[in-house]
C-alpha positions as CSV (number, residue, x, y, z in Angstrom):
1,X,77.3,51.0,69.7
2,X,75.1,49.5,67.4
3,X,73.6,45.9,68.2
4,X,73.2,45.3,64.3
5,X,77.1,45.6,63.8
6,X,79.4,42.9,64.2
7,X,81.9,43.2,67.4
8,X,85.5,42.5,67.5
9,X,86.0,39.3,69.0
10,X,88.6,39.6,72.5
11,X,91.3,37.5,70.6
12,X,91.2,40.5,67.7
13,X,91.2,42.8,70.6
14,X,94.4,41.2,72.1
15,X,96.1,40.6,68.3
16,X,95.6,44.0,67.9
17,X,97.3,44.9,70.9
18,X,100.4,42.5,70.4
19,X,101.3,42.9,66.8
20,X,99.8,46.3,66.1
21,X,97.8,45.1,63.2
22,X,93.8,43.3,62.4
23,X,92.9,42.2,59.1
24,X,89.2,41.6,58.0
25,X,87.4,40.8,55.3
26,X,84.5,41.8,53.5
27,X,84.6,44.5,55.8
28,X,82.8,47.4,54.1
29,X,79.9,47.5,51.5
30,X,80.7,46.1,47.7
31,X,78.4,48.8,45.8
32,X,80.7,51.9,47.1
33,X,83.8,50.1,46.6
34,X,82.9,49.9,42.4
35,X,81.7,53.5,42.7
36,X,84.9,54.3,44.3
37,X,86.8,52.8,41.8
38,X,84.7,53.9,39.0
39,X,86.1,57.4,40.6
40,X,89.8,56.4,40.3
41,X,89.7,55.2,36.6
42,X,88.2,58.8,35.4
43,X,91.5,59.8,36.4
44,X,93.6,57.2,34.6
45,X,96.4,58.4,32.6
46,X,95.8,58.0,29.0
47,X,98.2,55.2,28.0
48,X,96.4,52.9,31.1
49,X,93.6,51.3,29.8
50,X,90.9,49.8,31.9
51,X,90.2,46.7,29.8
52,X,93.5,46.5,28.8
53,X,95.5,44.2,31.4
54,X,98.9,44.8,29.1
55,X,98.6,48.5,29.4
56,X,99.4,48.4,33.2
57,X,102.9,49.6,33.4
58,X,105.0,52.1,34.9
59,X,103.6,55.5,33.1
60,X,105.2,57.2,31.0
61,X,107.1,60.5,31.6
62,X,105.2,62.6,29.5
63,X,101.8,61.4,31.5
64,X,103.4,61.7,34.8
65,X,101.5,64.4,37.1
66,X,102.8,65.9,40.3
67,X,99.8,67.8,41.6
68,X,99.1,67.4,45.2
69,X,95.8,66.3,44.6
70,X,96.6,63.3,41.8
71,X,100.1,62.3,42.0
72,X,100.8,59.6,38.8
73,X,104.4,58.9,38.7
74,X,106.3,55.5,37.7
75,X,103.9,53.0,39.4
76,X,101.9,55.3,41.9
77,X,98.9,56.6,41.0
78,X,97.3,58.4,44.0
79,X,94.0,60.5,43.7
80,X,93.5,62.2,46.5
81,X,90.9,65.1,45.0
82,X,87.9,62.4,45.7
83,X,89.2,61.8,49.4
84,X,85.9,63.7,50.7
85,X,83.3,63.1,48.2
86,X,80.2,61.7,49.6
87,X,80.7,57.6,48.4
88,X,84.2,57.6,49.4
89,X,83.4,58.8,53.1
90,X,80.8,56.5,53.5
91,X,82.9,53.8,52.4
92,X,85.4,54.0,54.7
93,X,83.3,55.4,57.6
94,X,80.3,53.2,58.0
95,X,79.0,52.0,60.7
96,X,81.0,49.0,61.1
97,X,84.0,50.4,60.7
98,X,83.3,53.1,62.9
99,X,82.3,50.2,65.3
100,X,85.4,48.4,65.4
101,X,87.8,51.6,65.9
102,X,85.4,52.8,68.5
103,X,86.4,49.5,70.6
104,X,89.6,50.1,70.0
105,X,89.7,53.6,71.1
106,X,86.9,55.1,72.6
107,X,83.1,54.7,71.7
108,X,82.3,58.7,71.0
109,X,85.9,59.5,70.5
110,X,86.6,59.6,66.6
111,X,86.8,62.8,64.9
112,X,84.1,63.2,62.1
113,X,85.1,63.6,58.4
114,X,83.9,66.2,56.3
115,X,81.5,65.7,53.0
116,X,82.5,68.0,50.9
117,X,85.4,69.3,52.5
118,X,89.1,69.9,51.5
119,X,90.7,67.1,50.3
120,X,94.1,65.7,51.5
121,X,96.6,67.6,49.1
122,X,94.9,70.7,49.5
123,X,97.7,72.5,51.2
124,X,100.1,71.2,48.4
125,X,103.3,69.2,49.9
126,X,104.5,69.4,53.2
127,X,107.7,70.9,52.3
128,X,109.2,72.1,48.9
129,X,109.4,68.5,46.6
130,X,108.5,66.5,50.0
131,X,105.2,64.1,50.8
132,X,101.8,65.2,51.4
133,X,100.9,65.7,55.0
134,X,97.8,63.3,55.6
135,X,96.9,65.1,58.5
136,X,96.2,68.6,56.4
137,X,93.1,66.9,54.9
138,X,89.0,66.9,55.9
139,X,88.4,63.2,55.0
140,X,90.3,60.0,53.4
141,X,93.9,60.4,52.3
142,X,92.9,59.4,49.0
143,X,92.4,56.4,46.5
144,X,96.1,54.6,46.0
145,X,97.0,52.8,43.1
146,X,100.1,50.7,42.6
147,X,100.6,49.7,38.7
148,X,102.9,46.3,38.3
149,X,107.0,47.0,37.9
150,X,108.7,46.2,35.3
151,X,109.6,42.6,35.9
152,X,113.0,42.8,34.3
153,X,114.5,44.4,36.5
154,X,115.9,43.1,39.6
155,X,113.2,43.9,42.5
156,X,113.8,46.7,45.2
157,X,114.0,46.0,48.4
158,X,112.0,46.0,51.4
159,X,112.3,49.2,53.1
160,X,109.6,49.7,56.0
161,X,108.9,53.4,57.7
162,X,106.3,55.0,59.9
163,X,104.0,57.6,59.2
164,X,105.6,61.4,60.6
165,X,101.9,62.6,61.0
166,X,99.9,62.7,64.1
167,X,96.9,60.2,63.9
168,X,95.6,57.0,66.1
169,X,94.5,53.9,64.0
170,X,95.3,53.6,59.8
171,X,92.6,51.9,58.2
172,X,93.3,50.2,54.3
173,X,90.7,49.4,52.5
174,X,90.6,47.1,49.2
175,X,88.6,48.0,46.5
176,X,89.2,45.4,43.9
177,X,90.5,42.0,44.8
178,X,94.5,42.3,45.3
179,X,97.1,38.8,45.1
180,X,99.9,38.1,46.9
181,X,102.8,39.9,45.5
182,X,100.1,42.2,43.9
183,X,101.4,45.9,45.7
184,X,99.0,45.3,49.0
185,X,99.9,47.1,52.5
186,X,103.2,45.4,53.7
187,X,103.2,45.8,57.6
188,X,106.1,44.4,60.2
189,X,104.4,42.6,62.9
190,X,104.9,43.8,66.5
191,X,107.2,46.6,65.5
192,X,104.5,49.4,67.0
193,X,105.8,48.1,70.5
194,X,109.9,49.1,69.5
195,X,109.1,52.2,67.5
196,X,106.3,53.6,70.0
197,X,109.0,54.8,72.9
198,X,111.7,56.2,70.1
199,X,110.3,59.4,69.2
200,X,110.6,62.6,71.6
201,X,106.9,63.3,70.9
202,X,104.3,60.1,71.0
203,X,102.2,60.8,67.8
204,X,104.1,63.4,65.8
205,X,107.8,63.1,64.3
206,X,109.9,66.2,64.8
207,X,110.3,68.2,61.1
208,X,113.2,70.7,60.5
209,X,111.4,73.7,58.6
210,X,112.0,74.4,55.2
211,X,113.5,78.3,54.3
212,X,114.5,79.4,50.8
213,X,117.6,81.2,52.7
214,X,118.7,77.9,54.1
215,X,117.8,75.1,51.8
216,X,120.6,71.9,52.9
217,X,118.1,70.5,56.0
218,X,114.2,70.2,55.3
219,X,111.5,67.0,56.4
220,X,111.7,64.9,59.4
221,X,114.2,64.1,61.9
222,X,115.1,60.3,62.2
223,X,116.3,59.8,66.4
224,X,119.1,57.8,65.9
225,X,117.9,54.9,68.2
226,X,114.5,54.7,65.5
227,X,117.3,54.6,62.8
228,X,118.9,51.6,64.1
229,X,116.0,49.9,65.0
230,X,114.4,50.2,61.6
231,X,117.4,48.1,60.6
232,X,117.0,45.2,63.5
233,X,113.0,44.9,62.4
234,X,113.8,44.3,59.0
235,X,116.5,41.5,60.0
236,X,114.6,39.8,62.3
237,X,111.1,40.2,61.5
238,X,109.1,38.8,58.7
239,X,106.7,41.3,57.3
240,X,102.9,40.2,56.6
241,X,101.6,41.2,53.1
242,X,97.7,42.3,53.1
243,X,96.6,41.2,50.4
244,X,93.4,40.1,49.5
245,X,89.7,40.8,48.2
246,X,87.1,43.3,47.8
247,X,85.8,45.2,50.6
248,X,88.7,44.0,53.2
249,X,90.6,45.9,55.2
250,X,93.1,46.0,57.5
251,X,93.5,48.1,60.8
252,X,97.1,49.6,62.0
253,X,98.4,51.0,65.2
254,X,100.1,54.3,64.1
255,X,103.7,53.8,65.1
256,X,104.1,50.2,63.0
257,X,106.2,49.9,60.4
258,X,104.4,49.4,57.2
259,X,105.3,50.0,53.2
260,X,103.6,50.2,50.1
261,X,104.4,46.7,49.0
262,X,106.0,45.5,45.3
263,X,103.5,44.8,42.5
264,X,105.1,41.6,40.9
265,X,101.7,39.5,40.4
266,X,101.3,37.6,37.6
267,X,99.3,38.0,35.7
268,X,99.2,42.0,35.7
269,X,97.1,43.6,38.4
270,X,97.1,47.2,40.4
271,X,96.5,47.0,43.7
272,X,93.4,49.8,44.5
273,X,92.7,50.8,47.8
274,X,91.3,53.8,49.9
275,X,93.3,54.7,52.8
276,X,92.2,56.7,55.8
277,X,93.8,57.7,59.6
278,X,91.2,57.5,62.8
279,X,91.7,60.1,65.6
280,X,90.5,61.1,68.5
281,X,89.1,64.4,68.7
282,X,91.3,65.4,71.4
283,X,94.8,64.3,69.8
284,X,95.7,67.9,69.6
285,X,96.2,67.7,73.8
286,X,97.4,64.2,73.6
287,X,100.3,65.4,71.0
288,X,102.1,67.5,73.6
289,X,103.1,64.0,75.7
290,X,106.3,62.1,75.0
291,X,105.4,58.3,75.1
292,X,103.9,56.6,78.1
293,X,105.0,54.2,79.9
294,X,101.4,52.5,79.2
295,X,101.5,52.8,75.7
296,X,97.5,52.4,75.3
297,X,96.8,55.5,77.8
298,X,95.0,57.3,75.2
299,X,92.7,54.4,73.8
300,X,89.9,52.7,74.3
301,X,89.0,50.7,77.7
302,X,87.9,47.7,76.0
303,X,91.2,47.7,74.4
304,X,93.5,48.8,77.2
305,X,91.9,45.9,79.1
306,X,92.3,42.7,76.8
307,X,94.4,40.5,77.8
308,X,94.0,36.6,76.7
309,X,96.1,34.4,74.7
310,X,95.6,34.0,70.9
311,X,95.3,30.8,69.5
312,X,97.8,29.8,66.5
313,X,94.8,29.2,64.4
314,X,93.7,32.6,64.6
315,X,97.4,33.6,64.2
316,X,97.2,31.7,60.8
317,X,94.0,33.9,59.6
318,X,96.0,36.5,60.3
319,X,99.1,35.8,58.7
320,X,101.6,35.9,61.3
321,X,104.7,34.8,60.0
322,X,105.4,31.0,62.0
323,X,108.5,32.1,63.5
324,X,106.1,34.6,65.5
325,X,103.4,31.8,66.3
326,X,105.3,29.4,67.9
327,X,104.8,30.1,71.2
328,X,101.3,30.6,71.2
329,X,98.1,27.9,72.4
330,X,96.7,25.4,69.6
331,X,93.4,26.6,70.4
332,X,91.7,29.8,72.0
333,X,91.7,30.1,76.2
């Protein structure tokens, strides 16, 4: 690694490790995150004006698009046909980022995106009117977009899930500054631990095919143990809301549950961010194991072997909801 790039600290090591999450902040360089973003707005539908804060509402019908490669519908606005263009990989694969998930799994591990190459959405949608599959993709996922609701009406729910694809460590990335309540990445602290062991397989989720013939079942299979344990995580634990500016990001263990939060900010803002999955370049292999009984057997050995206690303070940068700090140390061992 690098002795110009910044290290995680052992206390992020062991965060990471515990509640399946790491945010930083001004994480990645400022210049590509405006070119990025310049990127998204060529794609704006035509009622959403830039300098216009009032035009940022759910789009209209008639501007809606449903191609794989720039979904625009209600309040998401997704380009993913920029996912591996040169700025947007170097974005979210610089050095320092590439630093950091190499600690966490494996300096000269991480498989290499593509400039230039097909872009997530390529393939069109994993099953007849179904998601994306982000792992059918050379590069990013894409740029997301989340335009405010509408305000008067009552707000949804939070509903958490975890990704069906087979990848290690999600990275988010902001590209304009985000508030609280603004449509950031909503993750559920510590839930990586109690979803890890419920699937049959340890990275993928099972899928029933899709055939014209036979059209009632399509998508993944939800294990009824993961079913019910979606349900206790969303009673009993307090979900952390990443919000927050320009260049920062946020790390995720690939088995937590997350969302794409709510945009209820005030005044009107749309939470822009680049997403993108790190893997190992021998995942394929590491696919055909249930889960382990050491659930970090395929990471790094910096990571596998952190083990400290985290101090509250750092707790508090992080965001850990108090009910989830209270046993910790005041101060770092």
């Amino acid at each position: 690694m690098s002795e110009e790039m910044n290290l995680l600290t052992h206390e992020e090591l062991c965060f990471f490790k515990e509640y399946g999450y790491l945010l930083k902040r001004k994480a990645v360089n400022l210049d590509l995150c405006v070119k990025v973003l310049d990127r998204m707005w060529e794609t704006a539908p035509a009622s959403v004006k830039r300098e216009d804060p009032a035009s940022w509402k759910t789009v209209p019908k008639d501007e809606e698009s449903r191609d794989p490669l720039l979904i625009i519908q209600g309040t998401r606005w997704q380009f993913r046909g920029a996912s591996t263009e040169k700025d947007l990989i170097e974005l979210i694969f610089c050095r320092q980022l590439v630093t950091w998930a190499e600690q966490l799994l494996g300096e000269g591990t991480l498989r290499q995106p593509k400039i230039g190459g097909k872009p997530m959405g390529s393939w069109g949608p994993a099953w007849p009117n179904g998601p994306v599959d982000p792992q059918l993709g050379e590069g990013a996922r894409g740029i997301y977009a989340t335009l405010p609701s509408d305000r008067t009406i009552a707000p949804t729910p939070d509903r958490l899930h975890t990704d069906g694809h087979p990848f290690h460590l999600g990275v988010v990335c902001l590209l304009d500054d985000g508030p609280r309540n603004g449509g950031s990445f909503k993750i559920w602290p510590g839930s990586h631990k109690r979803f890890y062991p419920l699937f049959p397989m340890q990275y993928d989720q099972a899928r029933i095919p899709y055939y014209e013939h036979m059209p009632s079942h399509k998508g993944l299979i939800h294990p009824p143990a993961y079913v019910e344990e979606v349900t206790k995580v969303e009673a009993d634990t307090e979900p952390v809301e990443c919000y927050g500016e320009a260049g920062d990001i946020v790390f995720w263990h690939h088995r937590l549950g997350h969302m794409a939060g709510h945009n209820y900010a005030e005044p009107n803002t749309i939470r822009q961010a680049v997403l993108y999955d790190f893997c190992k370049t021998d995942l394929d292999a590491m696919r055909l194991d249930p889960p382990q009984e050491d659930m970090w057997r395929d990471w790094g050995d910096e990571l596998r072997a952190a083990s400290s206690v985290i101090s509250k303070q750092f707790a508090a940068e992080q965001r850990l909801p108090i009910a989830m700090a209270e046993g910790l140390e005041a101060t770092p061992s």
